[in-house]
Each structure stands twice: as C-alpha cells, then as structure tokens.
C-alpha positions as CSV (number, residue, x, y, z in Angstrom):
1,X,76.8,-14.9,-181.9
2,X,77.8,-17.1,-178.9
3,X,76.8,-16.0,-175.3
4,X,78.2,-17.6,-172.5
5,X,77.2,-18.6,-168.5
6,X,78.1,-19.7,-165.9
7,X,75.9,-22.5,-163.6
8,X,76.8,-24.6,-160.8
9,X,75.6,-28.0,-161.1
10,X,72.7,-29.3,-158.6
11,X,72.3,-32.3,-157.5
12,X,68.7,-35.1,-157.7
13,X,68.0,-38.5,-156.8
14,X,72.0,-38.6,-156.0
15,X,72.6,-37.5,-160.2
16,X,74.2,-34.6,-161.1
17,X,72.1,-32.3,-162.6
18,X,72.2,-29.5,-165.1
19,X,69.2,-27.1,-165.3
20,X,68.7,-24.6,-167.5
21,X,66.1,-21.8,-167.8
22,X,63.5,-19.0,-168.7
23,X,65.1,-16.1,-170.9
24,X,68.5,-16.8,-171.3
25,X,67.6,-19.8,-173.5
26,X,64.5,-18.0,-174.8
27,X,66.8,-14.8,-175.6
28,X,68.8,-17.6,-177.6
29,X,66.1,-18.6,-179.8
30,X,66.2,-21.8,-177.9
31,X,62.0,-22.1,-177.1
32,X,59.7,-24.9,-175.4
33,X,59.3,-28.3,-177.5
34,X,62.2,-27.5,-180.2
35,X,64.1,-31.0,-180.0
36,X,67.4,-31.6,-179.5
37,X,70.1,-34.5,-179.1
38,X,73.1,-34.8,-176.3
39,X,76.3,-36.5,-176.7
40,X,78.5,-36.8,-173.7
41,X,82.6,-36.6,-173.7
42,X,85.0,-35.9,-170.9
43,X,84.1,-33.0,-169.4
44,X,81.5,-31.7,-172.1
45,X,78.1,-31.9,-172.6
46,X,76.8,-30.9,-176.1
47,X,73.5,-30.1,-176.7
48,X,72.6,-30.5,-180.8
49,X,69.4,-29.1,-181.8
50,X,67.8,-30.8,-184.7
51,X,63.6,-31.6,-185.2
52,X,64.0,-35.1,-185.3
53,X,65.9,-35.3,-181.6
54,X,65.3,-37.6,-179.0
55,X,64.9,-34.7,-176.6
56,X,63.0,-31.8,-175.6
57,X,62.7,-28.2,-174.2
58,X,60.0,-29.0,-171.2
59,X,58.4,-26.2,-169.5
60,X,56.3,-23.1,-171.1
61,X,57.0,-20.5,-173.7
62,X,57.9,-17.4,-171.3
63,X,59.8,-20.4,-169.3
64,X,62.1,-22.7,-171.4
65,X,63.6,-25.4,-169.4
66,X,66.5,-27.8,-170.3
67,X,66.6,-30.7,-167.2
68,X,69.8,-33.0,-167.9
69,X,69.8,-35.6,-164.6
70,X,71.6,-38.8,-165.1
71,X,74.8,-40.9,-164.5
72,X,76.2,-39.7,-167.4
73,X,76.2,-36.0,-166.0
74,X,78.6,-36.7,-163.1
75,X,80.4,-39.2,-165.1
76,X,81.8,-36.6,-167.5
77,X,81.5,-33.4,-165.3
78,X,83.4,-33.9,-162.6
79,X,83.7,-30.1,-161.1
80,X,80.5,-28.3,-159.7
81,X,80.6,-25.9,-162.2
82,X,80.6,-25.6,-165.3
83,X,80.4,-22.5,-168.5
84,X,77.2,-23.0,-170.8
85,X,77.8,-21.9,-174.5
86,X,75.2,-20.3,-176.4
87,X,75.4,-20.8,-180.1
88,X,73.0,-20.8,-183.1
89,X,72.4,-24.1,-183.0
90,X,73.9,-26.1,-180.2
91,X,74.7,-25.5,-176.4
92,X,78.3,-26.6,-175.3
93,X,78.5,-27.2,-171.7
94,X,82.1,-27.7,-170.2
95,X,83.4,-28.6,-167.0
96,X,85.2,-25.4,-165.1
97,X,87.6,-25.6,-162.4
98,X,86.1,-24.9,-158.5
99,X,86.4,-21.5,-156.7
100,X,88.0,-21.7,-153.5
C-alpha cells in the first residue's frame, strides 16, 4: 500500500537537503540500519531498499532517520517541495510545484 507526504526541502552547508523521520518511516516498515541505494533523475529521488546498499537508516529504533544532503539533491529537485512516496520497498521522492 503506498502512503504519500508532503516535505519542504531544507537547506545545509549551502546543499539541499531532504530529511526524513521518526514514525512515518517506522509505520512503513522502513527501521534504523536497513540499507538502502539512491539513484537520482530529473526531479526524482528514488530510494531502493536492498541489504547490500551503500546506505543507511541513521538514528534510533523509535526515531528512524533518512538524511539526503548533497549537490545532487538541488541538482535534480529544483522546487522547495517535494511529495514522498511510501511503498513496500522503495521511497519515490518527486519534485512538486511551489505554493504561492
């Protein structure tokens, strides 16, 4: 079942940043230390869980935390905001047009 937010981007170190945490990716079955890979594209971000991924969920286990901060974030997310889609085994993150 997908399950759907919606975050505005911050900002570190002059990098965009995506942050992402405590029981909306616990609720999800996403939990501290499972691994995961990213792959960037034009105004997505995919998150693809697998146990052999480069990454990790950081912080504790009744506070998940996903910390994307690089170039690569503002290069392909170029609006502050942006939906986050929960699914089984991935998080989709796309770029959403600005409220004025």
């Amino acid at each position: 079942m997908e399950t759907q937010y919606k975050y505005k981007l911050g900002t570190h170190r002059q990098n965009r940043r995506i942050w992402i945490e405590g029981k909306r990716l616990s609720n999800n079955g996403f939990v501290k230390d499972k691994r995961y890979n990213i792959r960037y594209a034009d105004n997505y971000i995919m998150i693809e869980f697998n146990e052999h991924g480069t990454h990790k969920i950081n912080g504790s286990i009744d506070r998940p935390i996903i910390d994307i901060c690089n170039m690569s974030v503002g290069q392909n997310i170029k609006t502050d905001n942006v939906m986050v889609t929960f699914d089984v085994d991935n998080l989709m993150i796309e770029g959403i047009k600005n409220e004025t």
